[in-house]
N, C-alpha and C positions, 0 to 999 in steps of 0.2 A: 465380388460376385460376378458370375457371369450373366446375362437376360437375353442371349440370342435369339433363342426360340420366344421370347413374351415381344422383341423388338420384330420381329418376322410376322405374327402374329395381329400384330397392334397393325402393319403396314398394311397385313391381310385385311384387317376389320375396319380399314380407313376407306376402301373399295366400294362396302356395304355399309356402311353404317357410320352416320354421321360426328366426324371428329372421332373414329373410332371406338366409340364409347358411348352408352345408353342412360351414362347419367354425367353431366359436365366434371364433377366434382371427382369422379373417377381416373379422367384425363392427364394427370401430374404437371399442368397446366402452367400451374404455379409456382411449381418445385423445380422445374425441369426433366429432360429424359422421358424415359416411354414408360407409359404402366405398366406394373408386372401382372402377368397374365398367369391367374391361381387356378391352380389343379384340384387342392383337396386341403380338409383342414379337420382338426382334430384338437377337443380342448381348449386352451389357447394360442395354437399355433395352428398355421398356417403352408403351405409347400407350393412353390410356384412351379411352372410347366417346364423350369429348366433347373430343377430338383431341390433350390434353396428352401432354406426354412426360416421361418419371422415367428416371434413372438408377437400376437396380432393382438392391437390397441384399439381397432375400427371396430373388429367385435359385429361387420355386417350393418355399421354405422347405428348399432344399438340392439338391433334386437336378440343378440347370443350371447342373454347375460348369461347363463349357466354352462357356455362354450359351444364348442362348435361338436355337430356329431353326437350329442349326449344319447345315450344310448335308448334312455326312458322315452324322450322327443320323436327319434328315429323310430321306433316300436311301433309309439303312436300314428305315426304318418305310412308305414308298410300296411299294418292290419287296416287301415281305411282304406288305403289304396286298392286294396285285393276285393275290395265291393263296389267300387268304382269311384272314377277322380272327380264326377258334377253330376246334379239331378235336371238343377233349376225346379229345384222341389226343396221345401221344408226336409230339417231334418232336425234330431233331438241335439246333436254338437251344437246347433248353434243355441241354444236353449240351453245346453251346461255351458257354455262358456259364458254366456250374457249370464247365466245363474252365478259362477264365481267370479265375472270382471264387478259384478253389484256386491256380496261377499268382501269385496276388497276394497270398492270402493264406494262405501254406503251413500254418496251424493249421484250418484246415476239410478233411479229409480226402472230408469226402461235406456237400454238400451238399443241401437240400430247399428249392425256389421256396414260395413263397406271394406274398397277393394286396395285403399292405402290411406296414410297420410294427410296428402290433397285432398280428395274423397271428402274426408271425413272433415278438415276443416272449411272446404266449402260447402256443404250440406249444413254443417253446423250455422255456418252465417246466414243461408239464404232461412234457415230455418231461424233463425233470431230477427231477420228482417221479417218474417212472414207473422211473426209472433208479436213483436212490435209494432209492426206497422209501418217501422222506417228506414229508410232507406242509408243512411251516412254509416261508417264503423269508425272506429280510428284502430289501428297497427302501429307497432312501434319500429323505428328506424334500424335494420338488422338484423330482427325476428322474420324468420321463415315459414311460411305455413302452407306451404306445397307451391305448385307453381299455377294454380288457377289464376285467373286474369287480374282480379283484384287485391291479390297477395303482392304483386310485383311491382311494388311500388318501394321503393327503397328496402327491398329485402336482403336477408341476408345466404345464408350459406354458397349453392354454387355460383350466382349471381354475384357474390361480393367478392370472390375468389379470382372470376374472371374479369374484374372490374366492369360488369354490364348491371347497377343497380336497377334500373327501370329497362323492361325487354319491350323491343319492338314487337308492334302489335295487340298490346293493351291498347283501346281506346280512350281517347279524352273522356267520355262520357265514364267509361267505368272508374279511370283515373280520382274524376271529381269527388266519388263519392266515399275514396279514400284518404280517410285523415290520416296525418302520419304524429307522432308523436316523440320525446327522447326517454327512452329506457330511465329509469328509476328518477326520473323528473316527474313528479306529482304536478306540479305546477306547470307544465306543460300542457300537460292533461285536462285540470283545470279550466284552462284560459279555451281548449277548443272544447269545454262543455259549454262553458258563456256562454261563447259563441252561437255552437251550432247543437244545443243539450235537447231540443226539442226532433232533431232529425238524426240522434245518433243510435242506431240500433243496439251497436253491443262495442266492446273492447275485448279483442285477441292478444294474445298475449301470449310466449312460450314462459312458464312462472321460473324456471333456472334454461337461460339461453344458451343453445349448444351452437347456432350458425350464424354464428361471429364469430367463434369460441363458447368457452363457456364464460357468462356472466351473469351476476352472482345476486337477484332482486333484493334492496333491502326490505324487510318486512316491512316499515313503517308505507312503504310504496306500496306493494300489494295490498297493505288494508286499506292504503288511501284509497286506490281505485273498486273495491269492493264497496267501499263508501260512496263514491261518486256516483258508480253505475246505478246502487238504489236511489239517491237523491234525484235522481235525474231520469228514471225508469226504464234504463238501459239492462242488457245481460252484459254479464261478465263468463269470457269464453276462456280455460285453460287449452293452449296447445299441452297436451302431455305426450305427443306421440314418442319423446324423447324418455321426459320425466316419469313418465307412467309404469308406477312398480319396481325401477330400479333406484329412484331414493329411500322409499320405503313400502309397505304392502301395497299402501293406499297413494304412492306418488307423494307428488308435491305438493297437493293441497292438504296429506296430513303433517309431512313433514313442516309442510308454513303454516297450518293449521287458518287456514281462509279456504272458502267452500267456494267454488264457481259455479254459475248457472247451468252452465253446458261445459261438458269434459270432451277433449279431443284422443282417441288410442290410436298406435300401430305402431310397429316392429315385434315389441316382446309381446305383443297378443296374439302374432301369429308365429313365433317361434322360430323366424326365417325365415319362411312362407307370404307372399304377399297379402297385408290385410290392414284393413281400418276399423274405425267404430266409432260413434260419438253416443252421446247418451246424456240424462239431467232429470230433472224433476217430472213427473206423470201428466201435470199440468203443460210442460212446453213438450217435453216429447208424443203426448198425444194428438200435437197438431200435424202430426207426418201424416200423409199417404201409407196404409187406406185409410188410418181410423179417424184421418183428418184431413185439413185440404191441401196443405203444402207439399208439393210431389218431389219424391228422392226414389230413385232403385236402381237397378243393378242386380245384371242376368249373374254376377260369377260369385255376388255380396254371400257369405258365409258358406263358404267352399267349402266343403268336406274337412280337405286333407290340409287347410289353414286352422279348421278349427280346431283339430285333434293335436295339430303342432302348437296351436296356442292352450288350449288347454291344458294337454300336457307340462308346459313353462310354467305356467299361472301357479298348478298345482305343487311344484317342486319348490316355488318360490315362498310359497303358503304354508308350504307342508315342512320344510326344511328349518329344525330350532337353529334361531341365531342366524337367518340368510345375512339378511342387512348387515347386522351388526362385524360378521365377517368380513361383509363385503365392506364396510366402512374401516375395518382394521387393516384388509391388504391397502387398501388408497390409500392413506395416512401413511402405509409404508413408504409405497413409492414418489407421492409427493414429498415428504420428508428426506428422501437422498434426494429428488433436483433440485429440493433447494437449497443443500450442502452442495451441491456440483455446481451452482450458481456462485455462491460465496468463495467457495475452494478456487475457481478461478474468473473468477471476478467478470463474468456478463453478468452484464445489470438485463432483468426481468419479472415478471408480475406472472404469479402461479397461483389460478382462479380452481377452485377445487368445490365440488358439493357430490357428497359421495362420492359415486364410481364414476363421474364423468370431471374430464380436468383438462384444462389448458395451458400449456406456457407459453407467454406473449415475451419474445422480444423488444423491448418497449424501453425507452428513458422513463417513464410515466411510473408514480409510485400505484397506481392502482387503475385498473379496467375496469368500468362500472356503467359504458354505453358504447352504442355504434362508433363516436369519433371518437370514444380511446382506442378500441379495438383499430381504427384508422388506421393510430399514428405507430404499429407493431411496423419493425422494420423484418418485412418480407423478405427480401433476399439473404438477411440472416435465419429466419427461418428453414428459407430452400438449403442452405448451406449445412444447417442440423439433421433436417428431415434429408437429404442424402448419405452424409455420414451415419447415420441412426440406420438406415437400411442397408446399406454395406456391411453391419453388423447382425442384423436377423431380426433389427428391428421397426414393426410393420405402424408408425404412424398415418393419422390423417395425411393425408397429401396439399393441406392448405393450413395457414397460419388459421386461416376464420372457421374452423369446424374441431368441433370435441374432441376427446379420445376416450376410450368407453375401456373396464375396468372389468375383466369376469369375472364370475365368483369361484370358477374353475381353476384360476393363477396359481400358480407355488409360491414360495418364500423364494426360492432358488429361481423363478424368473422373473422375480421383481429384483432380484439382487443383479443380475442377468442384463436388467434393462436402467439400473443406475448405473451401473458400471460401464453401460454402451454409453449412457446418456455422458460421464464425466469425459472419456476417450472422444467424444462427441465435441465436448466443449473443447476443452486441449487443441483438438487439431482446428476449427475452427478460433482459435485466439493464435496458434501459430501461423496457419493463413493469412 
């Protein structure tokens, strides 16, 4: 393939904007070579500015599970637009969406929009600290939950990609109040309740990890900490900005069937569209500003043309018999060719799957189940797949430590498309 104009481009936006790129993870950092810089996309695929075509697994890093461009979404987002793009005023969108995000996910009693991600999982903490009383959380080693200050402490996705886990400019002070814990080690966990159970406000947590990769919580761990956190008077916080609605209606807490205190959204609630939310029981979400004392807002929170784009999603999602279930029959496809093209020619790897989100770790290790398996994935075999995969049409993550997300949009014909990239992938990589 050729990338003349995305390499032009990229050297253009090096001038203006830092590393070229407005989100680390964007960079091909870790892969090598220069981002390609996209034009347009349609379905599941994708066209770069120097006219190639990808079959796209980013998916917009999650929130275009029903593809890109759908035409229902689009509708949605023109007709709002034509009345105007902000009030900073109430409007009834954001009122049907908070009506079907609770619809779908009957443990959010009252919802609150915010404007991404971060947003929403730092609002959700300071509101678990404000509700509590205390000050400590613990995170676990890996897990991403935006880049707010006390997220960044051995986190994961862009952060673990460019090997920077902790970023300068976090404070000791906020540092401190960061417990860190290991991914499905209960006993970990544990041992810093002992501890420190009287100052720990809540536990975060993404319940199926997408920024390390994907991995894969055992239940028994997820109930353990649902158990800890009441023993000890703590919340229990879901990241779902990932999981939310694309394991099943109700995410991950219906698919793991454990209820959190406070639920994290964004991507698929805004449909593309930049957008957050958090939300939980009447009793903790009544402590917000106004109808309470703990202050959150946000001039752009429940934008118009984010809500009409998330509603629209939600609705298709809800309304479509058998989404899931499809959507859990094309992944089972395409997992099931890499790991015939795994065998067929013999790389040894660990293929972490839960529904539409999936990872292949390059790895000697028979199984990835935390941050330092996810470690020991040999990265420059990665970069080596993930160039060969794109030479082909095919558009993965650009880092061994980040998902691949699964449309409900896909054919049979490009999933067959993208085993057959993947097997031509392995080959030339084993004759290298």
């Amino acid at each position: 393939m050729i990338f003349t104009n995305s390499i032009n481009q990229f050297n253009r936006a090096k001038k203006s904007i830092p590393g070229g790129v407005n989100s680390p993870a964007r960079a091909f950092r870790s892969v090598g070579g220069n981002p390609v810089f996209i034009a347009k996309a349609k379905g599941a695929k994708m066209w770069d500015i120097d006219g190639n075509e990808y079959i796209d697994y980013i998916s917009s890093w999650g929130p275009m599970i029903v593809g890109h461009a759908d035409e229902r979404v689009i509708k949605a987002i023109t007709d709002t637009a034509r009345n105007g793009t902000s009030y900073g005023a109430p409007t009834v969108a954001e009122t049907e969406l908070a009506e079907q995000i609770k619809k779908m996910k009957p443990s959010m009693d009252i919802v609150r929009m915010v404007n991404s991600g971060t947003e929403a999982c730092m609002s959700a903490l300071r509101l678990a600290r404000g509700y509590t009383g205390r000050d400590k959380f613990i995170k676990f080693e890996g897990c991403y939950h935006g880049h707010a200050d006390s997220f960044l402490i051995k986190a994961g996705s862009g952060a673990l990609t460019l090997g920077l886990p902790d970023s300068p400019g976090v404070t000791k002070g906020t540092a401190q109040d960061t417990l860190t814990a290991r991914y499905n080690d209960l006993e970990d966990v544990a041992r810093l309740f002992e501890n420190h159970g009287n100052d720990i406000a809540a536990v975060i947590l993404e319940p199926v990890v997408g920024n390390m990769g994907v991995v894969i919580p055992d239940k028994e761990f997820l109930e353990g900490l649902k158990g800890l956190t009441q023993k000890y008077g703590a919340l229990l916080i879901f990241d779902e900005v990932m999981t939310g609605f694309r394991l099943e209606k109700g995410g991950a807490q219906e698919y793991f069937g454990i209820i959190p205190d406070i639920t994290c959204l964004g991507k698929i609630i805004g449909g593309g569209l930049p957008v957050g939310a958090y939300g939980g029981p009447k009793e903790i979400m009544k402590k917000l500003a106004p109808a309470g004392p703990i202050y959150q807002a946000g001039t752009l929170s429940g934008n118009p043309l984010a809500m009409a784009a998330g509603l629209a999603t939600l609705k298709i999602i809800d309304e479509t018999p058998g989404f899931h279930k499809n959507l859990e029959e094309k992944s089972a496809r395409l997992e099931k060719g890499l790991r015939e093209n795994l065998k067929q020619t013999g790389h040894k790897g660990v293929i972490n799957r839960v529904g539409s989100m999936i990872t292949l770790f390059f790895t000697e290790l028979d199984a990835v189940k935390s941050f330092d398996d996810a470690n020991q994935s040999d990265t420059e075999k990665f970069s080596r797949y993930f160039r060969a995969m794109l030479d082909q049409g095919i558009y993965l993550p650009p880092s061994q430590f980040e998902a691949a997300f699964i449309p409900a949009c896909i054919s049979d014909e490009e999933i067959e498309r993208t085993v057959e990239a993947s097997l031509n992938a392995m080959k030339e990589m084993k004759m290298g």
